[in-house]
FIKOLZA-1660 file (N, C-alpha, C; in steps of 0.1 Angstrom, whole numbers, plus 5000, padded with zeros to 4 digits):
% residues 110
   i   px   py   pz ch aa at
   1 1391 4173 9458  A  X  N
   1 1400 4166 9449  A  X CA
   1 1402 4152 9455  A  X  C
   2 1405 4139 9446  A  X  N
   2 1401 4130 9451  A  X CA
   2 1415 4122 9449  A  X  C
   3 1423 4116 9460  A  X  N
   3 1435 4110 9462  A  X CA
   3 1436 4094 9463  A  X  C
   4 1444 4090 9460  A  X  N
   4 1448 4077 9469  A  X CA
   4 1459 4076 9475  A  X  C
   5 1454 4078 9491  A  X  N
   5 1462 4075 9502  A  X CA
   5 1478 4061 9500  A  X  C
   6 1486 4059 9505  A  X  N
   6 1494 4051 9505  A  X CA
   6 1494 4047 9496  A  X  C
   7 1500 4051 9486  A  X  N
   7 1501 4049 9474  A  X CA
   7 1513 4044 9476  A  X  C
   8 1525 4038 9484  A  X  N
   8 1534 4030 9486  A  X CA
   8 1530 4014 9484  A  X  C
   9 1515 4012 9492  A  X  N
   9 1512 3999 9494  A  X CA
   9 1505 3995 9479  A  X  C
  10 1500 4001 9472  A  X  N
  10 1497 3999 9459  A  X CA
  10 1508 3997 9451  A  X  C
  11 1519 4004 9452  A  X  N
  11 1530 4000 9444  A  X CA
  11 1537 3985 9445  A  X  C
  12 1537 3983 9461  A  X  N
  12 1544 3972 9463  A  X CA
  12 1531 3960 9458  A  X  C
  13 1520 3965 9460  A  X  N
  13 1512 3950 9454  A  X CA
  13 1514 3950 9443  A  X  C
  14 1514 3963 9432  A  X  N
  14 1518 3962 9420  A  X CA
  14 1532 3950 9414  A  X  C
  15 1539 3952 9426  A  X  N
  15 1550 3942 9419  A  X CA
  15 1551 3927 9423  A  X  C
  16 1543 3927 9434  A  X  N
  16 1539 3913 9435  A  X CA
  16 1532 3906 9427  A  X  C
  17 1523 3911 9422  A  X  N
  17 1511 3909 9410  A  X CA
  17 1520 3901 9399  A  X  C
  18 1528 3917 9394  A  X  N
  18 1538 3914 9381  A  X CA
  18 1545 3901 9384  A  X  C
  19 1551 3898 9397  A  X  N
  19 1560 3887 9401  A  X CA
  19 1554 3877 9401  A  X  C
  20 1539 3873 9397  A  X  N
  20 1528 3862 9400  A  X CA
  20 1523 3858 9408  A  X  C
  21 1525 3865 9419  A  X  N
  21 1520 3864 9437  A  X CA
  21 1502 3866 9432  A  X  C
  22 1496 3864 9445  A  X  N
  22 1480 3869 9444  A  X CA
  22 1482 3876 9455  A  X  C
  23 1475 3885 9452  A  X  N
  23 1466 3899 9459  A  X CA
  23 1456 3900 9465  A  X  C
  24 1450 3895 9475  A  X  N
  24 1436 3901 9475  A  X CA
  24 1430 3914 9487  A  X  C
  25 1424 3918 9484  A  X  N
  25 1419 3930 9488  A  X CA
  25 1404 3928 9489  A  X  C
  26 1402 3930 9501  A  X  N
  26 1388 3930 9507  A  X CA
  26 1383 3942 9515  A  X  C
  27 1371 3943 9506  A  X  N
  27 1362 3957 9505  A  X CA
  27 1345 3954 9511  A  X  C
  28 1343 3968 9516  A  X  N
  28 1326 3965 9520  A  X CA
  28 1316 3978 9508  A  X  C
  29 1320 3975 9499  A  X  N
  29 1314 3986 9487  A  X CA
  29 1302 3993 9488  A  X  C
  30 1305 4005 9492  A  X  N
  30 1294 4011 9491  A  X CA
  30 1281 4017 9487  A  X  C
  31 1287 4012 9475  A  X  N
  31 1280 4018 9460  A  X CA
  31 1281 4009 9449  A  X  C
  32 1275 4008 9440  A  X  N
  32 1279 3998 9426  A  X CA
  32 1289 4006 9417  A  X  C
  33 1289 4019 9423  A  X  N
  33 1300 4027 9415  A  X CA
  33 1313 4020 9418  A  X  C
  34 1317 4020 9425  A  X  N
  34 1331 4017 9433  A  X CA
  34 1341 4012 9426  A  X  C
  35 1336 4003 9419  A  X  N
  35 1351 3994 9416  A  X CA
  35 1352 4002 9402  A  X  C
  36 1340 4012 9396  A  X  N
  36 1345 4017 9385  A  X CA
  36 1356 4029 9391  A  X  C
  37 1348 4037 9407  A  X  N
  37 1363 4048 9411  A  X CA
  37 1373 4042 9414  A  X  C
  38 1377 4032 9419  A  X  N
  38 1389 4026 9422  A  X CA
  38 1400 4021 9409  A  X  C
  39 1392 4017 9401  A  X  N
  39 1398 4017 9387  A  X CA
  39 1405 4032 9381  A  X  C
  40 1396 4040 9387  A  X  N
  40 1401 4056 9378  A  X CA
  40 1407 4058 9384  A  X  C
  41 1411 4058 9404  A  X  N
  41 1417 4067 9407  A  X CA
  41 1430 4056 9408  A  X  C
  42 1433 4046 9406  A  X  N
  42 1446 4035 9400  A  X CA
  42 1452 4034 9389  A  X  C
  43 1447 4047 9378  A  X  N
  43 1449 4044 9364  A  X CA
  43 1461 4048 9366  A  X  C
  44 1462 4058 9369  A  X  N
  44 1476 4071 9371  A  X CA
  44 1486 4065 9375  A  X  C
  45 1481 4056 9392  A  X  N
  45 1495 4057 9400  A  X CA
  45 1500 4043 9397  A  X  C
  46 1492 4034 9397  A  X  N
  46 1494 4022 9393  A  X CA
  46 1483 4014 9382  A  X  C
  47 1489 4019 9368  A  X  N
  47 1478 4014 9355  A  X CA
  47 1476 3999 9357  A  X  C
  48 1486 3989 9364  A  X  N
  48 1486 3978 9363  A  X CA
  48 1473 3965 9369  A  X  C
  49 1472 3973 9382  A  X  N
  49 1462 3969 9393  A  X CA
  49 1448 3976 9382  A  X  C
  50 1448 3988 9381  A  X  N
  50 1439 3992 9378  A  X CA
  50 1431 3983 9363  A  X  C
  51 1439 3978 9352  A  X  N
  51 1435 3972 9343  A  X CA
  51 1433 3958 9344  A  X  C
  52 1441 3954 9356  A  X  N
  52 1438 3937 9358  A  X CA
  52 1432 3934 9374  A  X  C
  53 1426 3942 9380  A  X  N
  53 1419 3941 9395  A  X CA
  53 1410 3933 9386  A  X  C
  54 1408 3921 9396  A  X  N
  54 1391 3911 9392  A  X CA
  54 1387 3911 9406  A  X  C
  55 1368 3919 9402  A  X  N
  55 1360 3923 9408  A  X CA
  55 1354 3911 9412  A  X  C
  56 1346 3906 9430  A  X  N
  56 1338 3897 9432  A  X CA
  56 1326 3905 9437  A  X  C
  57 1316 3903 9428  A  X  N
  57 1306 3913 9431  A  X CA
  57 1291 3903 9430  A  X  C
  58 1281 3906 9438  A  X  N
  58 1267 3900 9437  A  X CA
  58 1260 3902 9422  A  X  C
  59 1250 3895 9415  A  X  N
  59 1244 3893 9406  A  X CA
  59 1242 3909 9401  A  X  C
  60 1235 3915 9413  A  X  N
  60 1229 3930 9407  A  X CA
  60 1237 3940 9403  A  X  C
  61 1252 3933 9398  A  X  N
  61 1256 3946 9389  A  X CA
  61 1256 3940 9375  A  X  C
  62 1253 3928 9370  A  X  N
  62 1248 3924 9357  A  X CA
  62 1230 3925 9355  A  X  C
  63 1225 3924 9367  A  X  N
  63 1212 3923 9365  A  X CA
  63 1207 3938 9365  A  X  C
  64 1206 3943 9374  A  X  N
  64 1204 3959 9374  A  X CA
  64 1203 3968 9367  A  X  C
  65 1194 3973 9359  A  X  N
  65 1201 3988 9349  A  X CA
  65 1207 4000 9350  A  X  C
  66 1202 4001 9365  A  X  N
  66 1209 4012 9368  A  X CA
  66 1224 4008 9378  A  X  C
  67 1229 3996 9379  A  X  N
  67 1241 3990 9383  A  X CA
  67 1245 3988 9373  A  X  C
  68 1244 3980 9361  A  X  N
  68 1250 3973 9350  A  X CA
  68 1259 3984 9345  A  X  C
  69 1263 3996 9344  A  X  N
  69 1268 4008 9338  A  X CA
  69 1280 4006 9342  A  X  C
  70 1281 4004 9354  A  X  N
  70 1294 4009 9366  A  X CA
  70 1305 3995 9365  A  X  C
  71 1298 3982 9362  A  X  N
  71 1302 3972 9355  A  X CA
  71 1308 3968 9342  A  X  C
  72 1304 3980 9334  A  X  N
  72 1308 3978 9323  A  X CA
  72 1324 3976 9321  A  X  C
  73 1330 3967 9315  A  X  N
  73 1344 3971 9312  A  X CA
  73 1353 3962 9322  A  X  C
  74 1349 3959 9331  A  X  N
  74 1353 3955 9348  A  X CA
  74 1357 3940 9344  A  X  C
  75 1368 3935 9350  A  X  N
  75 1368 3920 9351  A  X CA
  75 1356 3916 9365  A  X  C
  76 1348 3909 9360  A  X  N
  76 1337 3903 9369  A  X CA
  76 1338 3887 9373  A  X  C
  77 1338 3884 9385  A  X  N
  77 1332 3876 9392  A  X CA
  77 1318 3879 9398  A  X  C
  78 1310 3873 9394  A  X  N
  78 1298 3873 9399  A  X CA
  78 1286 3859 9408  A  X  C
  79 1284 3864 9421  A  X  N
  79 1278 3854 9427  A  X CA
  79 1265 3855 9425  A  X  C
  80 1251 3845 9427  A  X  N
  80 1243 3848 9434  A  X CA
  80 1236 3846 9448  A  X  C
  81 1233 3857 9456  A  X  N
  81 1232 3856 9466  A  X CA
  81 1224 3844 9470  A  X  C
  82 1227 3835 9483  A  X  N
  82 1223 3824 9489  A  X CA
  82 1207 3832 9496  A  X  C
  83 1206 3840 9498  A  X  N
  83 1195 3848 9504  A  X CA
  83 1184 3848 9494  A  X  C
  84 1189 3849 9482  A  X  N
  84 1177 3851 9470  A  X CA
  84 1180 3843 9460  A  X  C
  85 1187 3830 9465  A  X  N
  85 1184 3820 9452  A  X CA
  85 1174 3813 9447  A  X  C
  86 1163 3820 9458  A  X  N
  86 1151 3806 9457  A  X CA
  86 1142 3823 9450  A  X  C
  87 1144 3834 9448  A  X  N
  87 1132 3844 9445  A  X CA
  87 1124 3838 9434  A  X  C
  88 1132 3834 9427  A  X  N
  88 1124 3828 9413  A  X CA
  88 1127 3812 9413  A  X  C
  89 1121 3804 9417  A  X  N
  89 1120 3790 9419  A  X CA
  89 1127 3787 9405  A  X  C
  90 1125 3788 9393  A  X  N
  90 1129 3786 9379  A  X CA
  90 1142 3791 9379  A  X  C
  91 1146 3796 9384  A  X  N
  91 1162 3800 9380  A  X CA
  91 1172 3798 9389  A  X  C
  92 1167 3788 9402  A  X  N
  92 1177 3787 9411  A  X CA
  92 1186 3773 9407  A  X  C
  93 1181 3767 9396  A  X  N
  93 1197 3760 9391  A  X CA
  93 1202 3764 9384  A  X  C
  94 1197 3772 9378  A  X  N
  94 1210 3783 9368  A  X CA
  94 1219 3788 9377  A  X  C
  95 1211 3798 9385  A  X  N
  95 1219 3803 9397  A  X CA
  95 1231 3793 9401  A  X  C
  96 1225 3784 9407  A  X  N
  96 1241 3773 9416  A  X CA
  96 1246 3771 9404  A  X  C
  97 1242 3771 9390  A  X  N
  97 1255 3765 9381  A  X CA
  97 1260 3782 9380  A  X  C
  98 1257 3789 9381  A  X  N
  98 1266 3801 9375  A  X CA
  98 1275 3801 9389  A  X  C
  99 1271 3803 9402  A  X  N
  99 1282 3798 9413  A  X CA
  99 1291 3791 9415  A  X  C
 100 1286 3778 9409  A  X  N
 100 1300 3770 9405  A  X CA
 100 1308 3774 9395  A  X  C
 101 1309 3779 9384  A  X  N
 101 1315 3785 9374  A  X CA
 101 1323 3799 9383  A  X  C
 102 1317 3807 9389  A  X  N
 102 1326 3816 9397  A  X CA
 102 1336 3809 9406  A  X  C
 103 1333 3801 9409  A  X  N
 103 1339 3798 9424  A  X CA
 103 1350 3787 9413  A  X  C
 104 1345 3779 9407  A  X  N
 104 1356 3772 9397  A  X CA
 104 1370 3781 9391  A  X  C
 105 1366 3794 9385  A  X  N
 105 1373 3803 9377  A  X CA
 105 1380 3810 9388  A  X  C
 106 1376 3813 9407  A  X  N
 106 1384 3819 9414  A  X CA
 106 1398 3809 9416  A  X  C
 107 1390 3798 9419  A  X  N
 107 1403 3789 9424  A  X CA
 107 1415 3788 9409  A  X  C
 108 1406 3787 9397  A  X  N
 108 1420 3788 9386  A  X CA
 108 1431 3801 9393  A  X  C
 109 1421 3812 9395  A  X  N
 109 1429 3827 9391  A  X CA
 109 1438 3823 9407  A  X  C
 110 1437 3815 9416  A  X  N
 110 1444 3814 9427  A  X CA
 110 1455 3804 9429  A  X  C
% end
C-alpha cells in the first residue's frame, strides 16, 4: 500500500501556496511516471498541491511515446537538454527559443 509520509509538511506547503508564497521542491525522478504518482498520491491529502504542482521536466516527456502518457494532464515546464541541443543541427534554435520561453514563464510563476 502506498503512503505519503509527513503529510504535516505537505499541509503546511499547502497553505503557503494558498497565501501566495512559492514552493519549490526538488526531486531526482526516477521514472517519467513520477510526477503522474505524486499527483495521485496528493489528490487525497492535499488536492491543492496536487492540481497546481508545475512540473520542470527534460524535452523527453513531450517527445517520447512511451513518456508523453505520464505527462499528460501535468502542468509542464519543459527544457532542452544542453547535452543534446546540437543532436539535430536544424532544431537547435528552436530548442534555445523553447528554453527561453521556459525559463521566461518560471521567473513570471516566481
Amino acid at each position: 500500500e502506498s503512503y505519503v509520509g509527513n503529510v504535516s509538511l505537505f499541509s503546511e506547503m499547502e497553505e503557503q501556496l494558498k497565501q501566495g508564497e512559492n514552493v519549490i521542491l526538488i526531486s531526482n525522478p526516477q521514472s517519467e511516471a513520477d510526477p503522474a504518482v505524486i499527483a495521485l498520491l496528493l489528490e487525497t491529502t492535499n488536492p491543492y498541491i496536487s492540481e497546481n504542482i508545475i512540473y520542470v521536466a527534460g524535452d523527453r516527456v513531450i517527445t517520447d511515446p512511451l513518456c508523453k502518457p505520464f505527462s499528460m494532464g501535468r502542468n509542464l515546464l519543459w527544457v532542452y537538454s544542453k547535452k543534446h541541443m546540437n543532436d539535430v543541427p536544424e532544431l537547435a534554435d528552436m530548442k534555445r527559443r523553447a528554453n527561453t520561453r521556459s525559463l521566461k514563464e518560471m521567473a513570471l510563476l516566481l
